[in-house]
C-alpha positions as a Python dict, from the first residue, in 0.01 Angstrom:
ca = {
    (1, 'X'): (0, 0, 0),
    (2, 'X'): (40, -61, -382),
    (3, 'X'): (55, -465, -431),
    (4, 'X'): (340, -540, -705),
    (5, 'X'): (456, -800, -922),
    (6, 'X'): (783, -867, -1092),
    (7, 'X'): (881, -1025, -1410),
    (8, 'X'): (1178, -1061, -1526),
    (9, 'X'): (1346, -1369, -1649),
    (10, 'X'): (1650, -1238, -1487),
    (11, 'X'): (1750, -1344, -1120),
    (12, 'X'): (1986, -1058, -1068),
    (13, 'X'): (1728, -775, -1191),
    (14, 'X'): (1446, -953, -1008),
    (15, 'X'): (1657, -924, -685),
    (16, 'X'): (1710, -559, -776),
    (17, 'X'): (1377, -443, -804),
    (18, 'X'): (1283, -647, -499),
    (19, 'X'): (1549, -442, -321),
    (20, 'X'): (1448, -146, -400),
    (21, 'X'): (1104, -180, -309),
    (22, 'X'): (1186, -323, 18),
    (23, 'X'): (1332, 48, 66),
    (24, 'X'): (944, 185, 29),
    (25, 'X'): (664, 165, 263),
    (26, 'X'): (413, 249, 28),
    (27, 'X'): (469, -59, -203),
    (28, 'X'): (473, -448, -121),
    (29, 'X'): (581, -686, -381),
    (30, 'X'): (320, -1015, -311),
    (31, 'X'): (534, -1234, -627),
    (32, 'X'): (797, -1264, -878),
    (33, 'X'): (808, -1427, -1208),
    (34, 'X'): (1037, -1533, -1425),
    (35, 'X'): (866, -1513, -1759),
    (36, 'X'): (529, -1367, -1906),
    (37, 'X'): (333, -1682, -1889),
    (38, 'X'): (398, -1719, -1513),
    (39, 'X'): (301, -1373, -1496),
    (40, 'X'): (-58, -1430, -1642),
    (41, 'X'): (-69, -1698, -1457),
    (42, 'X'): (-56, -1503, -1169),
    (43, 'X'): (-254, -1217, -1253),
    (44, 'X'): (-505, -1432, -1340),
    (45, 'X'): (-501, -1520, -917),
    (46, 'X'): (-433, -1243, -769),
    (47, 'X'): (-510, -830, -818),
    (48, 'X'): (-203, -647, -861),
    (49, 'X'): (-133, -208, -870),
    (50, 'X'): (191, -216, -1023),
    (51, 'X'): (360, -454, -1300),
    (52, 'X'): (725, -442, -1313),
    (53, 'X'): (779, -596, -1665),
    (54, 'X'): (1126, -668, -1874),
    (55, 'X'): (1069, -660, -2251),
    (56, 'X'): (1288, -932, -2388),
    (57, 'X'): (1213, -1245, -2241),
    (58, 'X'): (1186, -1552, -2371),
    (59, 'X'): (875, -1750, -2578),
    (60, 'X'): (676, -1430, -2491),
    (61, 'X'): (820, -1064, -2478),
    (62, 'X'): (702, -819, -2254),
    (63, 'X'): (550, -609, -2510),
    (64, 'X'): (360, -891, -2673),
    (65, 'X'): (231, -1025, -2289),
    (66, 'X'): (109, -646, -2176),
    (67, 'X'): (-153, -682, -2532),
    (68, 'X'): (-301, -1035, -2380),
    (69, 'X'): (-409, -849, -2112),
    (70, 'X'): (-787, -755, -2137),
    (71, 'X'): (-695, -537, -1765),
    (72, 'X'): (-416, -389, -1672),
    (73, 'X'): (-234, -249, -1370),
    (74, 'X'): (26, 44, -1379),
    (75, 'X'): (268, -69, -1635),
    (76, 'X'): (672, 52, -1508),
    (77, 'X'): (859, -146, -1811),
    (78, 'X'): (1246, -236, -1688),
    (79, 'X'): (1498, -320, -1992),
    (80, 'X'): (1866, -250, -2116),
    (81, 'X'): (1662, -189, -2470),
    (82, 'X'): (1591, 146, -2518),
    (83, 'X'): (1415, 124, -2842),
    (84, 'X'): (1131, -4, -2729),
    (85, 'X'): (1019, 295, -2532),
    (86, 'X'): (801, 430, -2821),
    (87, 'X'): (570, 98, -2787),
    (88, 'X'): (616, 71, -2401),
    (89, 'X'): (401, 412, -2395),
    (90, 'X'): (150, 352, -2697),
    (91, 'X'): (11, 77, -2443),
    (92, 'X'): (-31, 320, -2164),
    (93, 'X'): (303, 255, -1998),
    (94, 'X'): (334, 449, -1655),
    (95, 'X'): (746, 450, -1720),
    (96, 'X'): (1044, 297, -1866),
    (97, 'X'): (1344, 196, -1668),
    (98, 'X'): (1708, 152, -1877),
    (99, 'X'): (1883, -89, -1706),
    (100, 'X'): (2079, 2, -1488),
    (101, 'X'): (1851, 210, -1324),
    (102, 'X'): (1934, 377, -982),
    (103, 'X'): (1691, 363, -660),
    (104, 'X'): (1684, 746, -755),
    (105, 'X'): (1525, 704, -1094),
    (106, 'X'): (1312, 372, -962),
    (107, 'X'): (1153, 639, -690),
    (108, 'X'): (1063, 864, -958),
    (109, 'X'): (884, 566, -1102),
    (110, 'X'): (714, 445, -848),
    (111, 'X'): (568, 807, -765),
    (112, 'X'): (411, 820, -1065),
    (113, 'X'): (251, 508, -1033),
    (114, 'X'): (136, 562, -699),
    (115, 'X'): (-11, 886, -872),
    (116, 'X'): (-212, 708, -1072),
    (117, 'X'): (-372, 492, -855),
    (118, 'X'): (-535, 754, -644),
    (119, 'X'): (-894, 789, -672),
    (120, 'X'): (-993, 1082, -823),
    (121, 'X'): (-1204, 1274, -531),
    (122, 'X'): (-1530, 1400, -684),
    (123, 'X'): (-1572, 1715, -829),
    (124, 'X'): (-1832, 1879, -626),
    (125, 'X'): (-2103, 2113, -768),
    (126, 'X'): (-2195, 2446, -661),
    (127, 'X'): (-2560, 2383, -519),
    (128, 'X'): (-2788, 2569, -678),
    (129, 'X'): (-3084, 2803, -486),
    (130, 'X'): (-3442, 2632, -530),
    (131, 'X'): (-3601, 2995, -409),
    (132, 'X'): (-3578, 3318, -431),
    (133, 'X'): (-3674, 3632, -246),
    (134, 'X'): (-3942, 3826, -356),
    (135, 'X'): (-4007, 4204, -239),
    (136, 'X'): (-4393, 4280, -262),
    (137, 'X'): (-4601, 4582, -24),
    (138, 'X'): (-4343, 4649, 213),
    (139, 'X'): (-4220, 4276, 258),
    (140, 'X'): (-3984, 4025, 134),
    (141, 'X'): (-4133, 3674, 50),
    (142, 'X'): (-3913, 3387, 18),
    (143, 'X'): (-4123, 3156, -307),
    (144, 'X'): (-4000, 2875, -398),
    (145, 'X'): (-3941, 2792, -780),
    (146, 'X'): (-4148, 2564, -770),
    (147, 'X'): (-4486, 2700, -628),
    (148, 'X'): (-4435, 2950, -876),
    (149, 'X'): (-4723, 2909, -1140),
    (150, 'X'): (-4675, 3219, -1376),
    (151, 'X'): (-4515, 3562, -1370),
    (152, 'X'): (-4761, 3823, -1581),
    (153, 'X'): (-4638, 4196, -1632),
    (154, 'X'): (-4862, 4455, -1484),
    (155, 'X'): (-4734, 4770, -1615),
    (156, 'X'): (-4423, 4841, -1461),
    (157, 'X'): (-4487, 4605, -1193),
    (158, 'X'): (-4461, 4178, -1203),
    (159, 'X'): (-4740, 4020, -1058),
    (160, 'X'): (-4623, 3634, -963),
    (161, 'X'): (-4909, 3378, -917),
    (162, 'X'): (-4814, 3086, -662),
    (163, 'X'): (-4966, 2850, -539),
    (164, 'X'): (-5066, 2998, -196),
    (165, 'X'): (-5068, 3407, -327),
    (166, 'X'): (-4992, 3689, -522),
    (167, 'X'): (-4784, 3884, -507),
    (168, 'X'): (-4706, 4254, -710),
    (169, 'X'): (-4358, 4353, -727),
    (170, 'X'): (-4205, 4662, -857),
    (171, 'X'): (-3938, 4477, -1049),
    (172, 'X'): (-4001, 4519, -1385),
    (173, 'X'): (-4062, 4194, -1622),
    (174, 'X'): (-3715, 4193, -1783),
    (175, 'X'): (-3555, 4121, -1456),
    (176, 'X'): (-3854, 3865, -1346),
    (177, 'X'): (-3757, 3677, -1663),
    (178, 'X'): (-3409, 3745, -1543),
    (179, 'X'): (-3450, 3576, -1200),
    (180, 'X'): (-3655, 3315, -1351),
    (181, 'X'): (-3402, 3183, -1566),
    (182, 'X'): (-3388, 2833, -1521),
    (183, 'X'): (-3549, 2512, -1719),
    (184, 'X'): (-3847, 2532, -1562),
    (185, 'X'): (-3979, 2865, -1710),
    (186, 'X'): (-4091, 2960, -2039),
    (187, 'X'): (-4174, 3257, -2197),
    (188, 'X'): (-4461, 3225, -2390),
    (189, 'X'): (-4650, 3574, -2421),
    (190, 'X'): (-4494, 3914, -2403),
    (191, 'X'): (-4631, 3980, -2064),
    (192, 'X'): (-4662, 3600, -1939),
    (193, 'X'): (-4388, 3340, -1772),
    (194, 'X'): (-4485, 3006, -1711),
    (195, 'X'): (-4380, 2727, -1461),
    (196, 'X'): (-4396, 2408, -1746),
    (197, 'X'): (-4428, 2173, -1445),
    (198, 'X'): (-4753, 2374, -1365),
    (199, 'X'): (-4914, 2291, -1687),
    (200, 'X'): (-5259, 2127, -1670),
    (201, 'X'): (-5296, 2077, -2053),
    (202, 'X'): (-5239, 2316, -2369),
    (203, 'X'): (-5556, 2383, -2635),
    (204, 'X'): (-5513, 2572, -2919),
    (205, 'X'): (-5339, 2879, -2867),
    (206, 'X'): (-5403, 2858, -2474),
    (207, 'X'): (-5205, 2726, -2195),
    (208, 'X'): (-5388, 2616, -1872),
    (209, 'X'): (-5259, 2598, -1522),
    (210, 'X'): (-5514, 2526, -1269),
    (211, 'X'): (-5771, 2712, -1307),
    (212, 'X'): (-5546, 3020, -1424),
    (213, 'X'): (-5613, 3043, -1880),
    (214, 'X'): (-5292, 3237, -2020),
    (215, 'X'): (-5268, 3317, -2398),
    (216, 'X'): (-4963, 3196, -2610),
    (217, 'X'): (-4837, 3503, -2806),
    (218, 'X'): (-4774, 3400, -3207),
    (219, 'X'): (-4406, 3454, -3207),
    (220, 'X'): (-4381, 3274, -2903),
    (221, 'X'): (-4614, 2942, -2997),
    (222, 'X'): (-4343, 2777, -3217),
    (223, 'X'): (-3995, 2803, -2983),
    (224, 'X'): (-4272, 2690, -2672),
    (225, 'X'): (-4413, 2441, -2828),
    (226, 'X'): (-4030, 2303, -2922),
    (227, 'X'): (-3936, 2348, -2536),
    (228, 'X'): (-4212, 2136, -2443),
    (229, 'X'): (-4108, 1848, -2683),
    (230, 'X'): (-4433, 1902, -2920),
}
């Protein structure tokens, strides 16, 4: 239930609103002012979900009050001044009520404030695979991305080092570099694919993982040695 708070140094249009709301189970009116400073006053007590605010009002007019306010709750501005509607939304205004308004049009108002107030549900990512399925001498090998060490081409075969085997697929290299795709692999060497997390330490034009030494082709040194922040 949406907590709201009147102000409106008008009796009659106080009454009104309170009215109305009484007529809707989703919002509960918890006070009532009769100018801005009371209003800021009360704010300043207790949290509040909608703010039903009049514009002109005496020593301080709506307009003016709504900038003193470092937070703000949904905003449903409710005048006979129709002028001010321009300002009313430059501050973020949820609506603008010309009085009179009807319970009709105060609905409508209300609904979008309510709207606004919902939490946003998260937006929830397609997981993403940490293996993949690798067909080698007649079986199918589920590997991990990251056992992998390095994928080497062997004619038109891919040979993929892990840490526990090896394994010779007929796939050619294209679509090993294909499936290994993400930011953990590097291309580094026409016929060599490396797991970056695997390194053990780089020297001159060498890469070394484990005990395993792989060669880093010339047109390749420069964009790997960029991907590895060097």
């Amino acid at each position: 239930m949406a907590k709201c708070l009147i102000v409106d140094d008008e009796p009659i249009a106080r009454q009104i609103i309170q009215t109305y709301c009484e007529h809707l189970p989703q919002v509960q009116v918890i006070g009532s002012c009769g100018n801005a400073l009371e209003a800021k006053a009360f704010l300043q007590r207790e949290d509040v979900d909608i703010l039903f605010l009049d514009i002109n009002m005496p020593v301080l007019s709506g307009i003016a009050f709504l900038k003193t306010l470092r937070t703000t709750p949904q905003v449903i501005f409710t005048t006979a001044y129709k002028e001010y509607a321009v300002d009313a939304f430059d501050l973020a205004a949820c609506d603008y009520l010309l009085k009179p308004f009807s319970l009709e049009r105060f609905i409508v108002a209300i609904d979008k404030a309510t709207e606004r107030l919902r939490p946003i549900a998260p937006i929830e990512m397609p997981k993403t695979e940490d293996f993949v399925f690798i067909k080698s001498e007649g079986r199918i090998y589920k590997v991990r991305y990251e056992d992998v060490l390095y994928a080497e081409a062997n004619g038109n075969y891919t040979k993929i080092i892990t840490h526990h085997q090896t394994l010779l697929s007929s796939m050619t290299f294209t679509h090993a570099e294909e499936l290994f795709s993400n930011a953990l692999f590097l291309r580094i060497h026409r016929s060599f694919l490396i797991n970056k997390a695997q390194i053990s330490h780089i020297e001159g034009n060498r890469v070394f993982i484990h005990h395993f030494e792989i060669p880093i082709g010339s047109s390749y040194r420069e964009q790997f040695l960029k991907d590895v922040g060097l």
